[in-house]
C-alpha positions in Angstrom: 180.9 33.9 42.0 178.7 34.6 45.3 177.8 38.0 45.7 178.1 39.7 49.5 175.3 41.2 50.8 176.7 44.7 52.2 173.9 45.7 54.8 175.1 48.9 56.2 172.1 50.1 57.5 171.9 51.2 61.1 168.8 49.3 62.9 167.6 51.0 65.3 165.4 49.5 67.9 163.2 52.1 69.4 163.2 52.7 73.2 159.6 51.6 74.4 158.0 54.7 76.3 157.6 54.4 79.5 155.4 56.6 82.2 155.2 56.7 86.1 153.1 57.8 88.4 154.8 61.1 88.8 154.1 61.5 85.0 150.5 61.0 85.4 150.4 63.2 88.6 152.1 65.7 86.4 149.1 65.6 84.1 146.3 66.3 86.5 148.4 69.5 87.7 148.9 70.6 84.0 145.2 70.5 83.5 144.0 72.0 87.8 146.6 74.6 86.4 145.2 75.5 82.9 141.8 74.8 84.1 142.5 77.7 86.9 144.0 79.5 84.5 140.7 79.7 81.8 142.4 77.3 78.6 139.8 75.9 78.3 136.2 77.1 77.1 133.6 75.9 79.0 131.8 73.5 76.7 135.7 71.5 76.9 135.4 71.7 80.6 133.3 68.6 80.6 135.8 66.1 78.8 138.8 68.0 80.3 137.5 67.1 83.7 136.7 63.3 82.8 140.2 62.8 81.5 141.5 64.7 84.5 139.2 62.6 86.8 140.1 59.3 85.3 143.8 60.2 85.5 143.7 60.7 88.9 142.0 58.3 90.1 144.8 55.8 88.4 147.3 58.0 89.8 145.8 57.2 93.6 144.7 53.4 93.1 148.7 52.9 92.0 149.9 54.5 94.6 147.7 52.7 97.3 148.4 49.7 96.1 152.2 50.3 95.8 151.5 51.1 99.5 149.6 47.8 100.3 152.8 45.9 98.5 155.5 47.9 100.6 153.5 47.1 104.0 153.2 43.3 102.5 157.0 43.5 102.0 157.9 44.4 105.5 155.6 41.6 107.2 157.0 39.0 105.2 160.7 40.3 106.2 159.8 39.8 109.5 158.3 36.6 109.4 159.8 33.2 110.2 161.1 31.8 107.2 159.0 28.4 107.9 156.2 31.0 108.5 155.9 30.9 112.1 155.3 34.3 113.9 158.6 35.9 115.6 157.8 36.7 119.7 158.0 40.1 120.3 160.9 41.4 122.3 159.6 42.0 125.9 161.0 46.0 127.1 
């Protein structure tokens, strides 16, 4: 006799986590606000700030080079397809 394996177990995968930029933007407005706000003592200030600091400056690099991507984008949709430069229309 073969026994059947009866595996009724729901497997789950979990969904990854994912964060955007707005996210992250999010966070350095959480912690001006708070900051504005006094939650935090001021010996905390210090690494508060750094982590606030680091944040944003991810937040900005992204979005400039997102920017330099979109602007890369658009000049290669108006290029020649065999790369040549299109003539600009004369007014």
């Amino acid at each position: 006799m073969s026994e059947e394996v009866n595996n009724t177990e729901a497997t789950e995968e979990a969904a990854p986590v994912q964060l955007s930029l707005a996210d992250l933007a999010a966070v350095v407005s959480i912690v001006d606000i708070t900051t504005k706000r006094g939650a935090f003592e001021g010996a905390e200030l210090e690494s508060v700030g750094a982590v606030r600091n680091r944040f944003a400056a991810f937040v900005e690099a992204q979005q400039a080079a997102n920017a330099e991507e979109e602007g890369a984008t658009a000049e290669a949709e108006d290029a020649d397809p065999e790369g040549r430069e299109q003539p600009e229309d004369e007014a």
